[in-house]
N, C-alpha and C positions, 0 to 999 in steps of 0.2 A: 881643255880647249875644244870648241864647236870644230867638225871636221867636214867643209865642205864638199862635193867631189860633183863633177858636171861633164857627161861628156857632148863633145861637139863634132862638129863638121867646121872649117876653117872659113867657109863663104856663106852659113847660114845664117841669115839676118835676125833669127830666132836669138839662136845663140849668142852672136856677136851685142844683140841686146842684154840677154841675161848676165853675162861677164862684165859688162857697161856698169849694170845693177849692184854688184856683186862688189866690183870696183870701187863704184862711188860711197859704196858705205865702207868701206876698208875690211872687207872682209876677205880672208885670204882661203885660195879654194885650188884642188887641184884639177885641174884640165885632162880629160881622157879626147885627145883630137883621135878621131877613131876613121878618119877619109878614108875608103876603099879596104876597109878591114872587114870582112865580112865578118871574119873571127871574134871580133872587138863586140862588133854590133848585138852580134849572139849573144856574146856575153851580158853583153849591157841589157837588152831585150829580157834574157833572163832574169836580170838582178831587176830588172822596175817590171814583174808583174807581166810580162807581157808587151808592155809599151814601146811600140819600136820609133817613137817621132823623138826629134832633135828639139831643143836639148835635153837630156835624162838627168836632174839634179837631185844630189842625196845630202842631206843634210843629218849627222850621226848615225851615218848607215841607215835614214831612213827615207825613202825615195817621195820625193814630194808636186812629181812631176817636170812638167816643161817650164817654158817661159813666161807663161800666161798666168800659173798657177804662183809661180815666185811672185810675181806683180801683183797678183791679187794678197797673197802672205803679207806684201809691202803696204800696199793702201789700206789693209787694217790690222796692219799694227802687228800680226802672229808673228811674222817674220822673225825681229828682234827677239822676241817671246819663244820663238823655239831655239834660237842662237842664245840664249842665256842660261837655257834648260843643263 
């Protein structure tokens, strides 16, 4: 089984979109809400490369960016193609 992991912020509209995403296709994923954790962020920051912008989504432990990038995975199609993998 595909192991989703996504961390957020609980008011970021990024986010709150990506989990909508995530949602509507039944895909089941775990939530790192990282609010005012600096420590979290580090972390996260660390594990995507660098990237510190909300949301950080890993799909098999492999980081595949924010929001924008899942949506773009979505409108063609890799999405499903990497959750099958």
């Amino acid at each position: 089984m595909n192991k989703v992991e996504i961390y957020t912020w609980a008011y970021c509209p990024f986010c709150i979109r990506a989990k909508a995403l995530l949602t509507k296709k039944g895909i089941p994923y775990t939530e790192y809400a990282i609010d005012g954790d600096q420590d979290a962020r580090n972390a996260m920051t660390l594990r995507a490369d660098g990237r510190t912008t909300l949301p950080q989504i890993f799909i098999n432990q492999q980081g595949i960016g924010g929001c924008s990038e899942l949506y773009e995975l979505e409108e063609t199609q890799q999405l499903d193609e990497l959750l099958s993998t």
